[in-house]
C-alpha positions as CSV (number, residue, x, y, z in Angstrom):
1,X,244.4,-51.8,-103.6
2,X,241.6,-49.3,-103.0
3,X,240.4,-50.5,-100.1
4,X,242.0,-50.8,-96.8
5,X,240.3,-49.0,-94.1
6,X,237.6,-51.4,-93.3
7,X,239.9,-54.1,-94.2
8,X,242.1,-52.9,-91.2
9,X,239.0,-53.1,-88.6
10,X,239.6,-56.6,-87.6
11,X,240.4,-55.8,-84.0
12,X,237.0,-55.4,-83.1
13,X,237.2,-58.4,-80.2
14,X,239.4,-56.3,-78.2
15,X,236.6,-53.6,-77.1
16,X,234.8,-56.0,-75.9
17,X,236.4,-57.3,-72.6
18,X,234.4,-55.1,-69.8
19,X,234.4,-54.9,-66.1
20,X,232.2,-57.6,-64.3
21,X,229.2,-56.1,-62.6
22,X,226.5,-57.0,-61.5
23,X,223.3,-55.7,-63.1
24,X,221.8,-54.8,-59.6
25,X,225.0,-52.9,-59.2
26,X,225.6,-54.1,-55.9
27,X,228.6,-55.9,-54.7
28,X,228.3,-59.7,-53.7
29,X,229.1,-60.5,-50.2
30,X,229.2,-63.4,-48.1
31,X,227.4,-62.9,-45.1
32,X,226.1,-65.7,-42.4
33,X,224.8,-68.3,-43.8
34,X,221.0,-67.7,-41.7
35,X,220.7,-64.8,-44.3
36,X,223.0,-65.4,-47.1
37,X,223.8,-63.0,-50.4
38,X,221.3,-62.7,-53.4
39,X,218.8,-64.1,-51.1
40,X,215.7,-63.8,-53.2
41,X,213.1,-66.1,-51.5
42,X,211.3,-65.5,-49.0
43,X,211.4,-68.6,-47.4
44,X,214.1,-69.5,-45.3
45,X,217.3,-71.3,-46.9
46,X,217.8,-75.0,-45.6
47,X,221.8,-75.8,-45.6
48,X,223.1,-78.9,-45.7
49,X,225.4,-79.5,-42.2
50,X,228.6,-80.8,-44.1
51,X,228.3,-77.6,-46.2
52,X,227.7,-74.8,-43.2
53,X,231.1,-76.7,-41.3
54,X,232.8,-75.7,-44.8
55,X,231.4,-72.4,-45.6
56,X,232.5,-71.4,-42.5
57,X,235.9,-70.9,-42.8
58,X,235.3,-69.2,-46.6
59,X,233.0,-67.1,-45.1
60,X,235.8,-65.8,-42.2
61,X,238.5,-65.8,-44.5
62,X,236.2,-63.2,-46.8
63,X,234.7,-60.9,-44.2
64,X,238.7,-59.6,-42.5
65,X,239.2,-55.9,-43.9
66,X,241.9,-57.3,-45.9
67,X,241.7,-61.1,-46.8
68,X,244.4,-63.1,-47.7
69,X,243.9,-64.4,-51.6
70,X,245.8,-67.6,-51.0
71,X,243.1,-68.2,-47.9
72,X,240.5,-67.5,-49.5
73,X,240.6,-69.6,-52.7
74,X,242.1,-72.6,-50.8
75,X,238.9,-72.9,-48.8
76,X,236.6,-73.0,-52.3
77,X,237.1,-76.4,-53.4
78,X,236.3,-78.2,-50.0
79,X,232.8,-75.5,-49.9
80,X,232.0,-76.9,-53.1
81,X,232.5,-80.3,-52.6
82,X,230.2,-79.8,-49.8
83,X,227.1,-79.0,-51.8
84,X,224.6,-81.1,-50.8
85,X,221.3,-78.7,-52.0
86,X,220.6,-76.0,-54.3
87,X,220.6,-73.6,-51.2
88,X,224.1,-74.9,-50.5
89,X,224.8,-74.4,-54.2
90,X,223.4,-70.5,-54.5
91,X,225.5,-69.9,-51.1
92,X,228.2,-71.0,-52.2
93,X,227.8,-69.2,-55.9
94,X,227.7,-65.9,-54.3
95,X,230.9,-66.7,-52.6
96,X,232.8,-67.3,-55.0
97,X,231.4,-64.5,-56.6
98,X,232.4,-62.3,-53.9
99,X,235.6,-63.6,-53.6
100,X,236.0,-63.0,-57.3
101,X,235.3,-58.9,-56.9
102,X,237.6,-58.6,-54.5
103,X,240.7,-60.1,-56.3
104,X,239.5,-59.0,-59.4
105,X,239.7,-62.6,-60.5
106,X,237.1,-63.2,-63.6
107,X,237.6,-67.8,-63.4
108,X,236.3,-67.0,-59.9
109,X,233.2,-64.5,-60.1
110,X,232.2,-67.0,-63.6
111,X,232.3,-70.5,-61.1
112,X,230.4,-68.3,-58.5
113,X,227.9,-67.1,-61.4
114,X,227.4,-70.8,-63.0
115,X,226.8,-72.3,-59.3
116,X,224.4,-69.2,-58.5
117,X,222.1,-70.2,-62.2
118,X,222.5,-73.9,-61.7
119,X,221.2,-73.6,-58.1
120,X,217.7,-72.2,-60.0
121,X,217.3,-69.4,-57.3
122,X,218.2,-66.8,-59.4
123,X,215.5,-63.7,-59.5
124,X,214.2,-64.4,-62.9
125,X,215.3,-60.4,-64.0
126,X,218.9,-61.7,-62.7
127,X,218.9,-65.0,-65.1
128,X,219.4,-62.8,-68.2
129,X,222.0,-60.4,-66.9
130,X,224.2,-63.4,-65.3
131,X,224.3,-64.9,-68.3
132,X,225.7,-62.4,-69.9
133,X,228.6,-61.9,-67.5
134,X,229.3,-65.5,-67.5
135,X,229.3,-64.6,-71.3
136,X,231.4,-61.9,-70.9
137,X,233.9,-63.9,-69.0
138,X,234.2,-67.0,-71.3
139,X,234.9,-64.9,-74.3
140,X,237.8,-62.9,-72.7
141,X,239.6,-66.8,-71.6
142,X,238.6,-67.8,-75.0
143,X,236.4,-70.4,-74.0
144,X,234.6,-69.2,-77.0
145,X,231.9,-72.4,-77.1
146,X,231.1,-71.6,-73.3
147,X,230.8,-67.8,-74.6
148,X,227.7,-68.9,-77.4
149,X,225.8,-70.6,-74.3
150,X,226.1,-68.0,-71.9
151,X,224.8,-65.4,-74.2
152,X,222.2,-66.8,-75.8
153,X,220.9,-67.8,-72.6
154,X,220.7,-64.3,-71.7
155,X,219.1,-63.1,-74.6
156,X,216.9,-66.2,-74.4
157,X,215.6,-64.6,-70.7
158,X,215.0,-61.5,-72.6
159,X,218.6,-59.5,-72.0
160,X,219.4,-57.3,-74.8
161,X,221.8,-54.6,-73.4
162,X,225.0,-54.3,-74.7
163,X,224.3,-56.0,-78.2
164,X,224.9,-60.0,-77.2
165,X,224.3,-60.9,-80.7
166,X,227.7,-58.8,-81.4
167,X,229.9,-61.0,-78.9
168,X,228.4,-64.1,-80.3
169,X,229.5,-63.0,-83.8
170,X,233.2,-62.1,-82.5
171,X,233.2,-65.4,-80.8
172,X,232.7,-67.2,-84.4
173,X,235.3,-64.8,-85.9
174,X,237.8,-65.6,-83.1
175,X,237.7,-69.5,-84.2
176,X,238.0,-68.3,-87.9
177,X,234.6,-69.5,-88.3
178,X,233.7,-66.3,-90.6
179,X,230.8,-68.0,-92.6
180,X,229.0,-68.7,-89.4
181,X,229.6,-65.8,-87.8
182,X,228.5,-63.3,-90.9
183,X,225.6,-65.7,-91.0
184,X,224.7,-65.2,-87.7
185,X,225.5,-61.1,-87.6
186,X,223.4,-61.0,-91.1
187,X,220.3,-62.9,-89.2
188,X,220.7,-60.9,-86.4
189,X,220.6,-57.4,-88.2
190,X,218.1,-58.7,-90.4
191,X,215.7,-60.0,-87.3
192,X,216.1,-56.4,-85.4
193,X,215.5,-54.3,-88.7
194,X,212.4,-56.9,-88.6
195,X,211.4,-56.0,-85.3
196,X,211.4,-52.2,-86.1
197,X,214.6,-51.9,-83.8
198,X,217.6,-49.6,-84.5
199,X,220.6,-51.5,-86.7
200,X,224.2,-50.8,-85.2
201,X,226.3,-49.6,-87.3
202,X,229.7,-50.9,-86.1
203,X,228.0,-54.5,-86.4
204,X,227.8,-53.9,-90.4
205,X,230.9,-52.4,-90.4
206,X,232.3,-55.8,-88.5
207,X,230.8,-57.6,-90.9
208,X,231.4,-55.7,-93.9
209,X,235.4,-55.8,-92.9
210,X,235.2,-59.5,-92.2
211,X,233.8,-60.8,-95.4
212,X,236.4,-58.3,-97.4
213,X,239.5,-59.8,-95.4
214,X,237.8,-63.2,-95.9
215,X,237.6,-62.9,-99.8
216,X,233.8,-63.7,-99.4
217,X,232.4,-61.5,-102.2
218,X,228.5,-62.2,-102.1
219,X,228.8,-61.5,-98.1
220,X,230.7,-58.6,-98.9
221,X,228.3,-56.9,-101.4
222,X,225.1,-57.6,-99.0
223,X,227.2,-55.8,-96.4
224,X,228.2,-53.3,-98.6
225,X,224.8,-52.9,-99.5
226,X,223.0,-52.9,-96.0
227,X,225.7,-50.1,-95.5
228,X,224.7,-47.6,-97.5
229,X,221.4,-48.3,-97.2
230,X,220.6,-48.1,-93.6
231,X,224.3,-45.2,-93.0
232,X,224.6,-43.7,-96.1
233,X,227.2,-41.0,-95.9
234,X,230.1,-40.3,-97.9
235,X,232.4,-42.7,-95.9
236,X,229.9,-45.5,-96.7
237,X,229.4,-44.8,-100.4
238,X,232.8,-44.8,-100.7
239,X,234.0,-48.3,-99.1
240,X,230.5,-49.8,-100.8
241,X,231.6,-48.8,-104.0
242,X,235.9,-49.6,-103.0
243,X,234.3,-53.8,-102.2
244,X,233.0,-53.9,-105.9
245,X,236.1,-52.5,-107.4
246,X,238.4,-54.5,-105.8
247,X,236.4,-57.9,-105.5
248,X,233.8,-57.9,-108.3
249,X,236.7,-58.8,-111.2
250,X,234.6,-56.5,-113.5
251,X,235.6,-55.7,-117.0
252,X,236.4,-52.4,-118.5
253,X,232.5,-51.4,-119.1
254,X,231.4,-52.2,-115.5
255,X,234.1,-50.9,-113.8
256,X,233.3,-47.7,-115.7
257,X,229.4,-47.5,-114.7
258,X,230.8,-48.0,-110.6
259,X,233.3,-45.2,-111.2
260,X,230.0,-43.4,-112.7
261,X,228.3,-43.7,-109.5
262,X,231.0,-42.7,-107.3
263,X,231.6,-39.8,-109.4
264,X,228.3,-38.8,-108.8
265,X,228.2,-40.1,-105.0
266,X,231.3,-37.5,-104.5
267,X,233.8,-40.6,-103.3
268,X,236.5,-40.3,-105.7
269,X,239.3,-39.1,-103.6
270,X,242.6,-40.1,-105.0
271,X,244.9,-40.5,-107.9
272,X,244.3,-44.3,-108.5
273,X,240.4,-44.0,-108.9
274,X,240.6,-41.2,-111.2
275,X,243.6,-42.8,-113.2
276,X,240.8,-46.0,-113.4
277,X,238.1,-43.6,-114.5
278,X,240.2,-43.1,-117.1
279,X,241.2,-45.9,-118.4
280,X,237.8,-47.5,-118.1
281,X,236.5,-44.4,-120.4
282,X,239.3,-44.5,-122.5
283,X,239.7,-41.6,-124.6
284,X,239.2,-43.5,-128.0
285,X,235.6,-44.5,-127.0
286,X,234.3,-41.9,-124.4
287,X,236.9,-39.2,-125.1
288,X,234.4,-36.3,-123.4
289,X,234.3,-37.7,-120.3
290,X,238.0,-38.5,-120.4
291,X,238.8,-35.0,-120.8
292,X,235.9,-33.8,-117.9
293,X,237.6,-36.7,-115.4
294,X,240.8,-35.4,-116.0
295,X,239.8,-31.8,-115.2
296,X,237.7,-32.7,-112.4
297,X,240.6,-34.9,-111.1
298,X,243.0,-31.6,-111.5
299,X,241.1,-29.4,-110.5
300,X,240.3,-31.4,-106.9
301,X,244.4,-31.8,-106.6
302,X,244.2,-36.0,-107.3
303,X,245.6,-35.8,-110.9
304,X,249.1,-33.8,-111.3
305,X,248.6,-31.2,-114.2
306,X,252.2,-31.9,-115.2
307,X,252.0,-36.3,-115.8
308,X,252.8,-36.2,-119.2
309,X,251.0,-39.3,-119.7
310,X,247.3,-37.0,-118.4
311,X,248.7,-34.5,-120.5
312,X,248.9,-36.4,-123.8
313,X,245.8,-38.6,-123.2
314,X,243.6,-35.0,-122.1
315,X,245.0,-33.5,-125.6
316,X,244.1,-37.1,-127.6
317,X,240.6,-36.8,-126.0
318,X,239.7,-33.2,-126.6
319,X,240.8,-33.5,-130.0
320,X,238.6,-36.5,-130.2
321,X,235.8,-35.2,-128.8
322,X,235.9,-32.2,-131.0
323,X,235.4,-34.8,-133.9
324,X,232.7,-36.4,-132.8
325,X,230.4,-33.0,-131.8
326,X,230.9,-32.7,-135.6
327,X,230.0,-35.8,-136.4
328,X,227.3,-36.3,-133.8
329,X,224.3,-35.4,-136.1
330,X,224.7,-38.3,-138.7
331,X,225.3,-40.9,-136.0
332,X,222.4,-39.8,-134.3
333,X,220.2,-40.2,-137.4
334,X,221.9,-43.7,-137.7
335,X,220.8,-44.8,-135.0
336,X,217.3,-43.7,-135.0
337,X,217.1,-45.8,-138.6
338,X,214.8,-48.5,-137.9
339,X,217.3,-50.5,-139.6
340,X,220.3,-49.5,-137.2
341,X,222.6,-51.8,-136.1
342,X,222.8,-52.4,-132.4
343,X,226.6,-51.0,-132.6
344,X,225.3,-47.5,-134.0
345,X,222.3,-47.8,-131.5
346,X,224.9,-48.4,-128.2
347,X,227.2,-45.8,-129.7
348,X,225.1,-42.9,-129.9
349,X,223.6,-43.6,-126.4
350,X,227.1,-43.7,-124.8
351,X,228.4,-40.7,-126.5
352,X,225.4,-38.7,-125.5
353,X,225.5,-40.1,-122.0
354,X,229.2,-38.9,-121.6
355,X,228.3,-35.6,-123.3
356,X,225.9,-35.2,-120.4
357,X,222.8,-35.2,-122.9
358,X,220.8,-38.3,-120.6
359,X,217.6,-37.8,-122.4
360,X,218.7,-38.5,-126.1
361,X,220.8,-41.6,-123.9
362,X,217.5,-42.6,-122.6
363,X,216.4,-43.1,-126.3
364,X,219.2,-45.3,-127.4
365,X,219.6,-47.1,-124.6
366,X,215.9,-47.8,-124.4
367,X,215.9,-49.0,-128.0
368,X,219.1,-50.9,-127.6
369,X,217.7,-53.3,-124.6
370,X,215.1,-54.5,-126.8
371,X,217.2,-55.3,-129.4
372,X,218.4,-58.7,-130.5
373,X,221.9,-59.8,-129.5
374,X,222.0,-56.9,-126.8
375,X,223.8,-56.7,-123.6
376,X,220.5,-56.4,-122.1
377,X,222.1,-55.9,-118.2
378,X,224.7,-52.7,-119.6
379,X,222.2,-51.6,-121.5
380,X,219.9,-51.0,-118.8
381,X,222.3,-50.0,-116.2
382,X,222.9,-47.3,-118.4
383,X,219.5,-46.6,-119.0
384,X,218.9,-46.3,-115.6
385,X,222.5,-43.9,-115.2
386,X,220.5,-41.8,-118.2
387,X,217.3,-41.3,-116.0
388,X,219.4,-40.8,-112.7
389,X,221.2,-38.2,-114.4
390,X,217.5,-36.2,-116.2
391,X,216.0,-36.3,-112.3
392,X,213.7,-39.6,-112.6
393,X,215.2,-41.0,-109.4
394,X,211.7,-43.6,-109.3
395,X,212.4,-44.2,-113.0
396,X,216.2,-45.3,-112.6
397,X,215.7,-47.3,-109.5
398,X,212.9,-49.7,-111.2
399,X,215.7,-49.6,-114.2
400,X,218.1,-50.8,-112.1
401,X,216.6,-53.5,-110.3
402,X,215.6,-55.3,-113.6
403,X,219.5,-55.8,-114.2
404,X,220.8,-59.3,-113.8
405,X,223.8,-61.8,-114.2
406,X,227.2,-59.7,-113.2
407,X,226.3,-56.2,-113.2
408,X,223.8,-57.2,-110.7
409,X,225.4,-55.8,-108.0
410,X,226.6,-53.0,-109.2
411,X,223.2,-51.6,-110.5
412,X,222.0,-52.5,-106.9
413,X,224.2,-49.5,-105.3
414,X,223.0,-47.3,-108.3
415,X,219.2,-48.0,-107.1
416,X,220.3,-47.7,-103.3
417,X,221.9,-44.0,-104.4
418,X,218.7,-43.4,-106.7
419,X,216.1,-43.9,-103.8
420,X,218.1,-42.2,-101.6
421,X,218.2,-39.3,-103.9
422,X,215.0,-39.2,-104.5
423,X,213.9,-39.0,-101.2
């Protein structure tokens, strides 16, 4: 199989654990109760009596140089069940936040963060941030349903640090959910690219990697696609165009018109592509450009100049080739016969196409598409490879986006690589 790399980035979860801290970057402490931690009002907190006779002994067992970890957390549940208010409750909250820092305990700083929000005292710049701890938190126990909430609470109070939308996807992925979460990672690139804001790349990588594992082919090409389109690079063109070939089930033809393009695109880089090149030309049909693969192939160091088998199909093709140069004339006049058939018509157009003569392709393959009985979506794909290869970048990209049915997909990357050439 061509593709693995991607198909190996499925570990993406495990960056995403991070320390808990508070936006404000300040610590939480519990302090007397007259002027409790992440006060934010101005008025003066009213406690309930049951719950200062409780707090009490949380908040001496907290404020020794070194407490006691058993101490402290056996004194939580009675402060809790003491709430009376939602002063009691944001006391207590930052706590058992506290509490949480200082034993590095994540079930204990999220309580103390859930009492803190549901108290409603929470600076409305805090609301979005907390969230996202809580967020945080959840995901790494797996609480993955408590994770969703968290997070799009925060985003829904206007946090957008540290890519939310990201976590939430993993969170669908982690419950082998991966039509959700593609959904929701595709609607989530597609509304920032909306919004004018800069796409991550490691999300459409996620998501590129996840529909390929998954077998979900039409996910995988719009990933593939939104690759190159928004990072193209060599590394991209060459995974986009590794998807098609090892989940499009394309025949000989197609597969030959994606090697095209990654041949031109610079991305085939080992023995197995070039071997396909060559099969997919075959030297009894296309022998020029089975004998210019092989010796591209060679002369890069992928193809061995001593496989016997390269050795007798490069002979079989140059000897080929050298027959139909001769020959080339009268087909050419064939085809131009307004009475050609649409055999001589395809025939000349490929063999000028892989003699590197694109305009005289242009011509046949222009004719061809309007002919009766044609394969109107290979005829234009290669009509569109014909104009790529004279220079008419604009030309070939509206070529390519008439093509339908199969090749669909595969004429899409050629327009993406047109445009992009093209400037």
């Amino acid at each position: 199989m061509i593709f693995t790399r991607l198909a190996r980035a499925n570990g993406a979860a495990s960056t995403l654990a991070m320390a808990l801290t508070l936006a404000t970057g300040a610590a939480v402490t519990a302090t007397a109760l007259e002027a409790p931690a992440f006060a934010q009002k101005k008025a003066k907190p009213s406690y309930s009596k049951g719950f200062i006779a409780a707090y009490s002994p949380l908040q001496e067992a907290l404020g020794v140089e070194t407490p006691d970890p058993a101490t402290v957390k056996a004194a939580i549940p009675a402060v809790v069940a003491a709430i009376e208010n939602e002063d009691d409750r944001f006391a207590a909250g930052g706590a058992i936040v506290n509490a949480g820092q200082k034993f590095n305990d994540n079930a204990l700083a999220r309580q103390g963060l859930e009492l803190m929000l549901a108290s409603g005292k929470v600076a409305p710049e805090q609301v979005g941030p907390y969230n996202f701890m809580i967020g945080q938190v959840a995901y790494n126990a797996k609480d993955y349903a408590a994770a969703r909430s968290a997070l799009e609470a925060a985003m829904a109070a206007g946090y957008t640090d540290n890519n939310p939308e990201a976590i939430i996807a993993e969170t669908y992925f982690a419950e082998s959910r991966d039509a959700e979460g593609l959904a929701y990672l595709s609607n989530a690139l597609d509304a920032r690219k909306a919004a004018g804001g800069t796409l991550e790349e490691d999300w459409i990588k996620r998501g590129l990697a996840v529909a390929y594992r998954a077998d979900m082919k039409d996910e995988a090409i719009k990933f593939a696609n939104m690759y190159v389109s928004e990072f193209p690079s060599e590394t991209s063109w060459r995974d986009a165009i590794a998807i098609l070939l090892n989940t499009g089930g394309y025949d000989k033809p197609a597969t030959l018109d994606l090697l095209r393009l990654g041949r031109r695109a610079g991305t085939l880089n080992d023995a197995r592509l070039y071997g396909e090149y060559v099969e997919a030309a075959d030297y009894r049909r296309l022998p020029a450009e089975v004998v210019s693969v092989i010796d591209e192939g060679q002369s890069k160091g992928f193809l061995s100049e001593s496989d016997a088998y390269l050795v007798d199909t490069r002979k079989q093709a140059a000897d080929r080739a050298a027959v139909d140069r001769a020959d080339m004339d009268g087909l050419l006049t064939d085809a131009r016969k307004s009475g050609a058939t649409l055999a001589t018509v395809m025939a000349a157009g490929d063999a000028m196409l892989s003699m590197g003569r694109p305009a005289e392709a242009e011509e046949f393959y222009l004719k061809a598409s309007t002919m009766a009985g044609a394969d109107t979506p290979m005829a234009l794909t290669r009509l569109g490879i014909a104009q790529y290869d004279q220079g008419n970048y604009a030309e070939a990209q509206a070529t390519f986006n008439r093509v339908e049915g199969a090749r669909q997909a595969i004429a899409n990357l050629w327009g993406v690589y047109s445009g992009q050439q093209g400037g």
